[in-house]
PDB file as gemmi writes it, atoms N, CA and C in Angstrom:
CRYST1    1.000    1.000    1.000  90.00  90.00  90.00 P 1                      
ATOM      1  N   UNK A   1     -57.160 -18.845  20.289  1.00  0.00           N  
ATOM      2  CA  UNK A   1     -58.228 -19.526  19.605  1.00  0.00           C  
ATOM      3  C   UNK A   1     -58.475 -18.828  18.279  1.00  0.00           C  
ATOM      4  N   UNK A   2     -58.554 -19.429  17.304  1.00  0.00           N  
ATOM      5  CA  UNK A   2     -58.222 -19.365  15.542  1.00  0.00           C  
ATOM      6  C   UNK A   2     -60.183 -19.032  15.708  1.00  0.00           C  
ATOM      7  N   UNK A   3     -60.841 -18.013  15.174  1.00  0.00           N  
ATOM      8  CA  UNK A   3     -61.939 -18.084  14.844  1.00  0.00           C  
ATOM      9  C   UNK A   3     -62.362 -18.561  13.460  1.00  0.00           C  
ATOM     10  N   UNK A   4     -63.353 -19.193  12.499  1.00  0.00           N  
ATOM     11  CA  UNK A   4     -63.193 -19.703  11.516  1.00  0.00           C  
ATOM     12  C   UNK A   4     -64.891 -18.656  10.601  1.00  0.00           C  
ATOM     13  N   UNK A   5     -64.007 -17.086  11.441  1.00  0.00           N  
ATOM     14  CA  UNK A   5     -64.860 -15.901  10.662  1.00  0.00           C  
ATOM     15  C   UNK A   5     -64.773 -15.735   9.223  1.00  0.00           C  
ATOM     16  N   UNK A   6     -65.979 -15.819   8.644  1.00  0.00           N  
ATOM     17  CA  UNK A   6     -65.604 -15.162   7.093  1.00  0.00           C  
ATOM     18  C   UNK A   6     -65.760 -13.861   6.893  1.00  0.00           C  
ATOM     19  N   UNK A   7     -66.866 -13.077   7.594  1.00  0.00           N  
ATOM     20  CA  UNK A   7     -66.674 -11.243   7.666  1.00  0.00           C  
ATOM     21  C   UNK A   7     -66.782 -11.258   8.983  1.00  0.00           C  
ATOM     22  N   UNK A   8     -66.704 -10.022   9.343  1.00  0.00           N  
ATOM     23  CA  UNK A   8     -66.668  -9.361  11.065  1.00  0.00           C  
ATOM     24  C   UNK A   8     -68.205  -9.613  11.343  1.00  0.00           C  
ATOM     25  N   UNK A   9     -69.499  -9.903   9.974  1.00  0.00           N  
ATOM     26  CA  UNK A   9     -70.580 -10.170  11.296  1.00  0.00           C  
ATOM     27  C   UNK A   9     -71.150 -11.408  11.144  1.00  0.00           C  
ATOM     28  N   UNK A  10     -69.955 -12.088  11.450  1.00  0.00           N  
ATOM     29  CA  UNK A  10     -70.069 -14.125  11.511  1.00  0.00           C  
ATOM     30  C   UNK A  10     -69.975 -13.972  13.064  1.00  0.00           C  
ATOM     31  N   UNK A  11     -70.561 -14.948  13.512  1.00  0.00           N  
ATOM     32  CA  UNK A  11     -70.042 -14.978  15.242  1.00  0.00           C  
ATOM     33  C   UNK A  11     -70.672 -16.677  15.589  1.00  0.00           C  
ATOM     34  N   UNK A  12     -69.264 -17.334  15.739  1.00  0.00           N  
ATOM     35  CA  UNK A  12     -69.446 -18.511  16.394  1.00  0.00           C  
ATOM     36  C   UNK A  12     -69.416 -18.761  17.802  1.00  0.00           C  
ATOM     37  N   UNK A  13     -69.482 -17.711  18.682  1.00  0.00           N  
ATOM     38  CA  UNK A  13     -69.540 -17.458  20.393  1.00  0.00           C  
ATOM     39  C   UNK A  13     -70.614 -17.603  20.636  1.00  0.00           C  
ATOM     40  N   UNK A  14     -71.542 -18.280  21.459  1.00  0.00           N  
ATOM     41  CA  UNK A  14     -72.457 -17.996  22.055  1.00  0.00           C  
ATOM     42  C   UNK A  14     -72.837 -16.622  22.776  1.00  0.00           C  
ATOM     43  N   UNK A  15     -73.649 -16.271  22.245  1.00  0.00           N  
ATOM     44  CA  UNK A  15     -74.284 -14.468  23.157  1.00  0.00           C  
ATOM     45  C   UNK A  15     -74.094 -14.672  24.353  1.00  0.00           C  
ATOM     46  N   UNK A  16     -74.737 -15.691  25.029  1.00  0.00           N  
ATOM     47  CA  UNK A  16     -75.173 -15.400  26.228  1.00  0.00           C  
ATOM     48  C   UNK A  16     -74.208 -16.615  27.178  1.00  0.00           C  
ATOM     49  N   UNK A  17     -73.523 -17.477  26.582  1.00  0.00           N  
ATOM     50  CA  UNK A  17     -72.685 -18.124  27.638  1.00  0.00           C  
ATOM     51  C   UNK A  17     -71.279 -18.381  27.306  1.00  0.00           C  
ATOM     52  N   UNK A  18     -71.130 -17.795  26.332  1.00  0.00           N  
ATOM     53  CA  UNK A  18     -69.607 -17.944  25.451  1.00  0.00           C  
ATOM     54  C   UNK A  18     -68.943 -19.265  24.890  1.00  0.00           C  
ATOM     55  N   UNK A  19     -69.676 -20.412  24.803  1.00  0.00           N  
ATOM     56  CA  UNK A  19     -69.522 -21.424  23.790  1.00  0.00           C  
ATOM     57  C   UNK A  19     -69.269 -21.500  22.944  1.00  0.00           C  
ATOM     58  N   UNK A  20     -68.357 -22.053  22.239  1.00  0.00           N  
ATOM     59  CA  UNK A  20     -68.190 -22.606  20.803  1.00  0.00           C  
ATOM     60  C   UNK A  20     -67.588 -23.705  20.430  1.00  0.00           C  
ATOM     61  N   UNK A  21     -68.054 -24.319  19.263  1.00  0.00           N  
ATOM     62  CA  UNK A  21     -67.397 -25.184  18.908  1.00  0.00           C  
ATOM     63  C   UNK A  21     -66.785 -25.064  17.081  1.00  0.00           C  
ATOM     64  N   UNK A  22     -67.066 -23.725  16.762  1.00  0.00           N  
ATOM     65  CA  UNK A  22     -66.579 -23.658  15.605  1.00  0.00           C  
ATOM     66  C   UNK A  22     -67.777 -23.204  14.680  1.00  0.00           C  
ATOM     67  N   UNK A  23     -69.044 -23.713  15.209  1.00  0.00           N  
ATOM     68  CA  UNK A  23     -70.033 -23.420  14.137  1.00  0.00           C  
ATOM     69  C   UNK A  23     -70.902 -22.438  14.228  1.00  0.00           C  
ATOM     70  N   UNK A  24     -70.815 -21.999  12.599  1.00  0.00           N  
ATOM     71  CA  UNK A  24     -71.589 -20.534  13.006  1.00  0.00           C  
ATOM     72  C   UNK A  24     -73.019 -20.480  13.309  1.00  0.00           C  
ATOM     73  N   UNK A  25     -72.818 -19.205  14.669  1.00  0.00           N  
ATOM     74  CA  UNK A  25     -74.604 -19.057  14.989  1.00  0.00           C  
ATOM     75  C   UNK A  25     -74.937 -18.363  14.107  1.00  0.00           C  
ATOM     76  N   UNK A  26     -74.204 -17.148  13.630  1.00  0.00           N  
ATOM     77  CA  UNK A  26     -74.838 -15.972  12.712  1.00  0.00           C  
ATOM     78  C   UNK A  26     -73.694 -15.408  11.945  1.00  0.00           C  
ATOM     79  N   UNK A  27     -74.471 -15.895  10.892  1.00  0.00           N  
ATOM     80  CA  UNK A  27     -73.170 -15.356   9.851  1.00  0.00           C  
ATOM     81  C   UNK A  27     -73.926 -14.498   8.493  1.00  0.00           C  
ATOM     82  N   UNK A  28     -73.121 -13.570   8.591  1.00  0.00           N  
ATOM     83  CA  UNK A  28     -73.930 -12.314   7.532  1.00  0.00           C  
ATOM     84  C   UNK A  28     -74.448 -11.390   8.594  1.00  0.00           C  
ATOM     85  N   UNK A  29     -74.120 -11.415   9.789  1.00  0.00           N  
ATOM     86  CA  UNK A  29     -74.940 -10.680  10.547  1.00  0.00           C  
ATOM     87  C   UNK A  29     -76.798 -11.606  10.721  1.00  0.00           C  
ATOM     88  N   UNK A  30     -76.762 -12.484  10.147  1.00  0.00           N  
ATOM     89  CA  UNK A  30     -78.118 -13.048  10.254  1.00  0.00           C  
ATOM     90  C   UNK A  30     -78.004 -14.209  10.906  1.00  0.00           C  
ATOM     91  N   UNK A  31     -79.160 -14.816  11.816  1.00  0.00           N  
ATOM     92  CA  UNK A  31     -78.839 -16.305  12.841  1.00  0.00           C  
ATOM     93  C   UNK A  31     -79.049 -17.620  12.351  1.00  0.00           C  
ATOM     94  N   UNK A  32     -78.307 -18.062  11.940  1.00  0.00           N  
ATOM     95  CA  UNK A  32     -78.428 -19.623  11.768  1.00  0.00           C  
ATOM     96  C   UNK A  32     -79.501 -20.608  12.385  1.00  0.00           C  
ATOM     97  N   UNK A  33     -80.108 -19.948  13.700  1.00  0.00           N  
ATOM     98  CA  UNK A  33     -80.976 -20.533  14.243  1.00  0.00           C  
ATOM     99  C   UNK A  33     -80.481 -21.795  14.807  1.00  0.00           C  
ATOM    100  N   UNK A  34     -79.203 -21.916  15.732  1.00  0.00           N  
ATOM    101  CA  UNK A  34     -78.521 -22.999  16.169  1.00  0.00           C  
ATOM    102  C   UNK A  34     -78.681 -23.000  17.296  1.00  0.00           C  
ATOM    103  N   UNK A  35     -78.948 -24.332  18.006  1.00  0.00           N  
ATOM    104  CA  UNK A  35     -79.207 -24.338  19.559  1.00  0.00           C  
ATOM    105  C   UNK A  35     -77.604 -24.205  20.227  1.00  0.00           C  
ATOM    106  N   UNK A  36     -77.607 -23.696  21.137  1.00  0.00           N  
ATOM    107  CA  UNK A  36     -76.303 -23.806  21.831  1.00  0.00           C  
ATOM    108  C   UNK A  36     -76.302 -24.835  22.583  1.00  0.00           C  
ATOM    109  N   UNK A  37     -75.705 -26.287  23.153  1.00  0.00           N  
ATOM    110  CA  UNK A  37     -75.413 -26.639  23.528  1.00  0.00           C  
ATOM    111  C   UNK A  37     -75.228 -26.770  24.930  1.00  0.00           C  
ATOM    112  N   UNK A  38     -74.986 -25.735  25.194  1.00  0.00           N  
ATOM    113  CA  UNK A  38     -74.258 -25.435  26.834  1.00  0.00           C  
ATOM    114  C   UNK A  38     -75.650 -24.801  27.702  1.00  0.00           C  
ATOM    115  N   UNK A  39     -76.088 -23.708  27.009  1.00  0.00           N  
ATOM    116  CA  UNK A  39     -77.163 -22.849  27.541  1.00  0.00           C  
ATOM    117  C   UNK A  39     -78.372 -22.914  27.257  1.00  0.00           C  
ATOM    118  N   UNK A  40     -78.299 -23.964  25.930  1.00  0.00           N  
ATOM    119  CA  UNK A  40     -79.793 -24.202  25.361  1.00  0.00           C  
ATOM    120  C   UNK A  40     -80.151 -22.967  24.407  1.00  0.00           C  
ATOM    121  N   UNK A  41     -79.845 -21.455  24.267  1.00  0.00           N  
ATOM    122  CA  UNK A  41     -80.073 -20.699  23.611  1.00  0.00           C  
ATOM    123  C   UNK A  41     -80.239 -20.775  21.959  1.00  0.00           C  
ATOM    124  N   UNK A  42     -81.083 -20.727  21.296  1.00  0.00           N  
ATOM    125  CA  UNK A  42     -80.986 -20.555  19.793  1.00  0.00           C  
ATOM    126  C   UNK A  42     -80.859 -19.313  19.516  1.00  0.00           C  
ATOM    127  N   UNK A  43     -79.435 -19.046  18.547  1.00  0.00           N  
ATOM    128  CA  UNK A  43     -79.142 -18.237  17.578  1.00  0.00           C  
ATOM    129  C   UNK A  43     -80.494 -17.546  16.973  1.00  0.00           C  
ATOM    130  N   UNK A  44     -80.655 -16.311  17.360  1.00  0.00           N  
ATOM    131  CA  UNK A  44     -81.612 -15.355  16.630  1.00  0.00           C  
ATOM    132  C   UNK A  44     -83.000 -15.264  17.477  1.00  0.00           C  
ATOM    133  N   UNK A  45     -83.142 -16.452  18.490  1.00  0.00           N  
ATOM    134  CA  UNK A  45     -84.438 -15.949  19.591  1.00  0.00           C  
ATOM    135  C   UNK A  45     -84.322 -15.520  20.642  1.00  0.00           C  
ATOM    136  N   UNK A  46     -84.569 -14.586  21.218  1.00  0.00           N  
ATOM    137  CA  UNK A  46     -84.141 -14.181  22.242  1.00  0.00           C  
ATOM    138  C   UNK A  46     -83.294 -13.660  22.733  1.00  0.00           C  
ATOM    139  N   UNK A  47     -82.226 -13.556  21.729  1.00  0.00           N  
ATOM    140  CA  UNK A  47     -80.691 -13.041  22.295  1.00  0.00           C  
ATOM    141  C   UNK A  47     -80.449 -12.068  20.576  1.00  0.00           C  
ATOM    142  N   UNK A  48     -81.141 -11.054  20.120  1.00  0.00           N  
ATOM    143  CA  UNK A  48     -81.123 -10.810  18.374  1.00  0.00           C  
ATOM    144  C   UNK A  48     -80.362  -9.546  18.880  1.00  0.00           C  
ATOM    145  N   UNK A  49     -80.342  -9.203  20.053  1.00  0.00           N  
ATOM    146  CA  UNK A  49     -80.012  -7.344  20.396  1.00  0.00           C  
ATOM    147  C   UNK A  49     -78.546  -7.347  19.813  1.00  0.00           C  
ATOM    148  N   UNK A  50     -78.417  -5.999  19.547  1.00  0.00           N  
ATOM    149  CA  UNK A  50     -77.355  -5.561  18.865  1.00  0.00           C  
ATOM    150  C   UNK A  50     -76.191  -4.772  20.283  1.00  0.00           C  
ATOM    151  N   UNK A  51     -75.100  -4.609  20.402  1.00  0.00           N  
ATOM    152  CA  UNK A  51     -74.172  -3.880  21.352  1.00  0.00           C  
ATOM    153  C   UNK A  51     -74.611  -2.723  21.385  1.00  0.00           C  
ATOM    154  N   UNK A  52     -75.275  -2.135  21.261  1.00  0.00           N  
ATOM    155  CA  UNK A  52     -75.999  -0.788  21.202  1.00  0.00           C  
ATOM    156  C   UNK A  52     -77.400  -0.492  21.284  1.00  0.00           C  
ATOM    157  N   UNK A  53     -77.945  -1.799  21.417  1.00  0.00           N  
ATOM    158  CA  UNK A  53     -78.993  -1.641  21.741  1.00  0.00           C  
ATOM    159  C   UNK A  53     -79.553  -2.112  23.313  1.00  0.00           C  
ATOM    160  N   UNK A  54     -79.991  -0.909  24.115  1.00  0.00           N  
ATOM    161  CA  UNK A  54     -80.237  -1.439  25.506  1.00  0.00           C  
ATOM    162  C   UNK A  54     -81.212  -2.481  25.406  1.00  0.00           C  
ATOM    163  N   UNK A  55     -82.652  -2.627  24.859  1.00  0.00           N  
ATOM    164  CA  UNK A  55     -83.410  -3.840  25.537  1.00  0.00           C  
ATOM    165  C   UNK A  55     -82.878  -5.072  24.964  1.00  0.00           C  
ATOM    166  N   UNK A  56     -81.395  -5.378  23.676  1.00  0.00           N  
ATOM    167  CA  UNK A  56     -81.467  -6.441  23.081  1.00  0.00           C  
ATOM    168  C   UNK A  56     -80.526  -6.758  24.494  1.00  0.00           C  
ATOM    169  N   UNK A  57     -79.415  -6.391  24.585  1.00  0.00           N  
ATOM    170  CA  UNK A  57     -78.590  -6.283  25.871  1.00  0.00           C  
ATOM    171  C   UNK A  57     -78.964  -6.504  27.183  1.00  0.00           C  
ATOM    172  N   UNK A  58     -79.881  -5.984  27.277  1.00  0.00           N  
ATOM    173  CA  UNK A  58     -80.608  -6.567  28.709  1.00  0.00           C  
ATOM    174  C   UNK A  58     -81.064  -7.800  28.521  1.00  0.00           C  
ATOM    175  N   UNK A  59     -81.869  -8.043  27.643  1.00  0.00           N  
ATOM    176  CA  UNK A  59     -82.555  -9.497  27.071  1.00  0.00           C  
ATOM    177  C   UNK A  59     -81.466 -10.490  27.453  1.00  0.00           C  
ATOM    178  N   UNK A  60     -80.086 -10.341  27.017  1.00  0.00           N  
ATOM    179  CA  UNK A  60     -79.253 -11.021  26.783  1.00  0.00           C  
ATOM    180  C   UNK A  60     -78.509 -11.763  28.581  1.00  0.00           C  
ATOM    181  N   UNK A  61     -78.391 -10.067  29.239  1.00  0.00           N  
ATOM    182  CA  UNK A  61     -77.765 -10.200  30.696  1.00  0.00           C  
ATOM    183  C   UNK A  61     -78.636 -11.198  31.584  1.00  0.00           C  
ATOM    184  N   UNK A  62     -80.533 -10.979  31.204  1.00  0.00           N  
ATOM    185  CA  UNK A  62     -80.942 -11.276  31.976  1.00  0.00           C  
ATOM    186  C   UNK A  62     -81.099 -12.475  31.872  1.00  0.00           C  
ATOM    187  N   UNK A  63     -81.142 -13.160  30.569  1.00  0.00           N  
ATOM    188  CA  UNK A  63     -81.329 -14.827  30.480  1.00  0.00           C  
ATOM    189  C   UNK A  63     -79.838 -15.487  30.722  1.00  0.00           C  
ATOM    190  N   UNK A  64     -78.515 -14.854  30.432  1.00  0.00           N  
ATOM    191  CA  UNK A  64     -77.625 -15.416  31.444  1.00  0.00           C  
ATOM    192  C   UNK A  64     -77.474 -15.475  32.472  1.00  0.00           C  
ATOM    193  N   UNK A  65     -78.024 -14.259  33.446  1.00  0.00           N  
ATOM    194  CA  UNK A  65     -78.495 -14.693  34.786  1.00  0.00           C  
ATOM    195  C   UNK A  65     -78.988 -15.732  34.865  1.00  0.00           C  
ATOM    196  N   UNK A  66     -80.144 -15.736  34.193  1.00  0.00           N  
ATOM    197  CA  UNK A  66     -81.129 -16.770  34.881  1.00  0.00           C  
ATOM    198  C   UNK A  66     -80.688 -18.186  34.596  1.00  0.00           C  
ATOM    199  N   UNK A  67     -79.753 -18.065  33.684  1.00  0.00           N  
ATOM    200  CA  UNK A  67     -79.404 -19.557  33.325  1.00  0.00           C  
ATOM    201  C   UNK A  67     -77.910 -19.866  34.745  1.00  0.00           C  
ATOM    202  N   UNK A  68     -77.028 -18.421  34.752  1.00  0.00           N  
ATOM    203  CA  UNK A  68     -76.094 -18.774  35.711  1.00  0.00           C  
ATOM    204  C   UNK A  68     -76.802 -19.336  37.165  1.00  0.00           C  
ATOM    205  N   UNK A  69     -77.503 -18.197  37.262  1.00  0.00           N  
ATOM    206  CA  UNK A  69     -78.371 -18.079  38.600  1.00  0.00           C  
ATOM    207  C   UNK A  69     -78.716 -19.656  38.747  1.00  0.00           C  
ATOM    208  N   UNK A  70     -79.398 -20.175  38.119  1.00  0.00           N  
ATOM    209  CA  UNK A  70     -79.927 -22.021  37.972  1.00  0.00           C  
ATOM    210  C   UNK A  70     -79.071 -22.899  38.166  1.00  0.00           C  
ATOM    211  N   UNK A  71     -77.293 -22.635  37.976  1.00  0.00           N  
ATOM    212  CA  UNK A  71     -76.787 -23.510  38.263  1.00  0.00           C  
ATOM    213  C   UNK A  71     -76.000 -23.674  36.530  1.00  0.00           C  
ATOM    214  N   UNK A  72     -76.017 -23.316  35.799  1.00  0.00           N  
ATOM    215  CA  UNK A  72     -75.282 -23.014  34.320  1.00  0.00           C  
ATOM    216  C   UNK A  72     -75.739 -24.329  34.421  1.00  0.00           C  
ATOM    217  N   UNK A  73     -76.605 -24.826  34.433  1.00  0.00           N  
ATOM    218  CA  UNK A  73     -77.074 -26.957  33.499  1.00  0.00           C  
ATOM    219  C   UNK A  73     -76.655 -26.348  32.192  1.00  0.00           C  
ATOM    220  N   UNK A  74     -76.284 -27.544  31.567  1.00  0.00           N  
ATOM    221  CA  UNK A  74     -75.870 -27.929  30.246  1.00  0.00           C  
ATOM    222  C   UNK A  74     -77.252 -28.223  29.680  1.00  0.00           C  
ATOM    223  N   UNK A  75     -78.328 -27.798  28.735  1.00  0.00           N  
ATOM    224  CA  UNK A  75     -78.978 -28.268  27.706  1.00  0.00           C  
ATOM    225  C   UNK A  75     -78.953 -29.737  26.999  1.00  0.00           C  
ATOM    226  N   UNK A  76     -77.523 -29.877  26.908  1.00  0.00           N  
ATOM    227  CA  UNK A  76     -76.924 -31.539  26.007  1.00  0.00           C  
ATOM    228  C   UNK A  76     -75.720 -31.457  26.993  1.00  0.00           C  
ATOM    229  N   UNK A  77     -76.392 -32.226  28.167  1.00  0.00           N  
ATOM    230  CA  UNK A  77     -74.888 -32.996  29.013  1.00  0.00           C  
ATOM    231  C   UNK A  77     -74.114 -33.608  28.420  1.00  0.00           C  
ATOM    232  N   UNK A  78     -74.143 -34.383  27.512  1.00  0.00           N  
ATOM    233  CA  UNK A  78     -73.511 -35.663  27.173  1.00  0.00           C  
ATOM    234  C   UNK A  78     -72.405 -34.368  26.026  1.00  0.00           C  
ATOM    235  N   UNK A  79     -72.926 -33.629  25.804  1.00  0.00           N  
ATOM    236  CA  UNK A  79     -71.424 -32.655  25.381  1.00  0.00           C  
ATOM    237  C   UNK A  79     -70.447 -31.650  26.279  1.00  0.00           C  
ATOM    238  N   UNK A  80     -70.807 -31.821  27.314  1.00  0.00           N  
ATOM    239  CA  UNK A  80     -69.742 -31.227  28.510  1.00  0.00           C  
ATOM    240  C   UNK A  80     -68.760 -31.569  28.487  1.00  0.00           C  
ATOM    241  N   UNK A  81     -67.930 -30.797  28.216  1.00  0.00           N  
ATOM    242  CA  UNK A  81     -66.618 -31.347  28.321  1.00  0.00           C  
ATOM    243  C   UNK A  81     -66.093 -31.837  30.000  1.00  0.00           C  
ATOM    244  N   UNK A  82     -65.109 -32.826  29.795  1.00  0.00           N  
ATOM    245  CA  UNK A  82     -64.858 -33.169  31.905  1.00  0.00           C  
ATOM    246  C   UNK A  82     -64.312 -31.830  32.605  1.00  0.00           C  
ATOM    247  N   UNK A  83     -63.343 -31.222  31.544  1.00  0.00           N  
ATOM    248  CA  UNK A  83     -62.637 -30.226  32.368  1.00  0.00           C  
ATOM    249  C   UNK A  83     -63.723 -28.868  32.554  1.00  0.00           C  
ATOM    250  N   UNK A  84     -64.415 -29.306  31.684  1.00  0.00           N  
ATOM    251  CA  UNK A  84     -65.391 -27.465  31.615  1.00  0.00           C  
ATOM    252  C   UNK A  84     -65.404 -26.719  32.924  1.00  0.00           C  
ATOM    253  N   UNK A  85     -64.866 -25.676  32.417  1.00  0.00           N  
ATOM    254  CA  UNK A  85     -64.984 -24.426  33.403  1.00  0.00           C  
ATOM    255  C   UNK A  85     -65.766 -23.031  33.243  1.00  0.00           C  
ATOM    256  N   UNK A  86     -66.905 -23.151  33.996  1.00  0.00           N  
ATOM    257  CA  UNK A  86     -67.633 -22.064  33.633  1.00  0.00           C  
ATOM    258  C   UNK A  86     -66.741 -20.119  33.261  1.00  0.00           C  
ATOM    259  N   UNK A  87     -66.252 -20.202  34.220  1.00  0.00           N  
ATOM    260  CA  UNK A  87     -65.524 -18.747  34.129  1.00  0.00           C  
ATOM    261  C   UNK A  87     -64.531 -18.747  32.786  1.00  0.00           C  
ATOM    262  N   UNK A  88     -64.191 -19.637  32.667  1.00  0.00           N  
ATOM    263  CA  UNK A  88     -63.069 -19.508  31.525  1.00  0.00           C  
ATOM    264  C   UNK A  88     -63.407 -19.489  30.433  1.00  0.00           C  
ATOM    265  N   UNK A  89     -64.723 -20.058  30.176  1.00  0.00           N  
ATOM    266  CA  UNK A  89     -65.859 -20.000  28.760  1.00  0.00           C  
ATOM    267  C   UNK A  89     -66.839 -18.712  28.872  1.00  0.00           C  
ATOM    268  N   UNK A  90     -66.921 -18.362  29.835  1.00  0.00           N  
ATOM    269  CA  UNK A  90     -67.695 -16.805  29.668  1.00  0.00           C  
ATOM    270  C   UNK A  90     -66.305 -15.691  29.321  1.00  0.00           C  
ATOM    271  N   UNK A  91     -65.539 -16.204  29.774  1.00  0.00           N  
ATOM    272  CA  UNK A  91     -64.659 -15.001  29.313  1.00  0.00           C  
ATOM    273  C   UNK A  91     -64.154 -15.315  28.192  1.00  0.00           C  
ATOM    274  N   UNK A  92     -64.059 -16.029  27.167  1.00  0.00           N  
ATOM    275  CA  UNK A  92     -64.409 -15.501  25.470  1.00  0.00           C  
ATOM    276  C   UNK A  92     -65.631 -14.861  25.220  1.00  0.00           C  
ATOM    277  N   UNK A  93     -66.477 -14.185  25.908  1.00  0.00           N  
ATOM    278  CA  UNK A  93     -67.364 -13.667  25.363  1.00  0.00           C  
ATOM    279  C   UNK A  93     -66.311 -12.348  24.651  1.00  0.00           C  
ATOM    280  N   UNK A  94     -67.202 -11.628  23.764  1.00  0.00           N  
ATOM    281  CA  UNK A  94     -66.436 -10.563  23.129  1.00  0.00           C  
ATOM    282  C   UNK A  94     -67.446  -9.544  23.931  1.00  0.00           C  
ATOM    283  N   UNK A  95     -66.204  -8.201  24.343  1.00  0.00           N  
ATOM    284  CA  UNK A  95     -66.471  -7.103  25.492  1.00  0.00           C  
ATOM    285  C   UNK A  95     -67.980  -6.536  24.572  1.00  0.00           C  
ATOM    286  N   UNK A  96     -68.211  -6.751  23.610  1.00  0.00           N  
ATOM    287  CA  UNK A  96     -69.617  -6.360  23.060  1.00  0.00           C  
ATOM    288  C   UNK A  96     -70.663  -6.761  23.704  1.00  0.00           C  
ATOM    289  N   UNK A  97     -70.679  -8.232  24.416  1.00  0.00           N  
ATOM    290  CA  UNK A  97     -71.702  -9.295  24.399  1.00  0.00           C  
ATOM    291  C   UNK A  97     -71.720  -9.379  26.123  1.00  0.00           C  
ATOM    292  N   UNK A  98     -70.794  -8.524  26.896  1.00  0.00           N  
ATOM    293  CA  UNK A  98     -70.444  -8.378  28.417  1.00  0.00           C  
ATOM    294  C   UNK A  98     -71.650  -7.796  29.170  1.00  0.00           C  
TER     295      UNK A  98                                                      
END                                                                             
C-alpha cells in the first residue's frame, strides 16, 4: 500500500482502528479534524497522544477497546466495504499506534 505522505508527520491511518482511504487525518503533524468512517473517531479529539506519551496512548487503547469490545459498528455503514476484515485493517496500524 503506496501512502500518499508528504513529510513523515502526515498520517492517513486511522489511530485507533487502522482505516484509510487516502485522506489525510493529520498532516504537518497537526489534525485535519476528519471523522473516520469505520470507528467514528475525529482526527485530533481524543486520540492527539503522541508514541511516547503514556496517557495519549492509553486514551487511544482504551477507546479501541471500547469500540472493538461493542462489536467494531461502522459509524457510516453504507462505506463498509463487503469483504472488510477487521484484523487485516488493524494490522496497518503503524507499531507506534499498537
Amino acid at each position: 500500500m503506496k501512502l500518499n505522505r508528504e513529510t513523515e508527520d502526515d498520517e492517513e491511518i486511522c489511530r485507533i482502528c487502522g482505516f484509510t482511504e487516502g485522506e489525510l487525518l493529520w498532516e504537518g503533524g497537526r489534525p485535519n479534524h476528519v471523522i473516520c468512517p469505520c470507528c467514528g473517531t475525529e482526527s485530533g479529539t481524543g486520540n492527539a497522544g503522541e508514541p511516547a506519551d503514556w496517557d495519549g496512548m492509553r486514551g487511544i487503547r482504551v477507546f479501541r477497546g471500547y469500540w472493538v469490545g461493542n462489536g467494531a459498528q461502522w459509524s457510516s455503514p453504507s462505506r463498509k466495504p463487503e469483504d472488510w476484515d477487521l484484523l487485516r485493517q488493524m494490522a496497518q496500524l503503524p507499531p507506534e499506534w499498537r
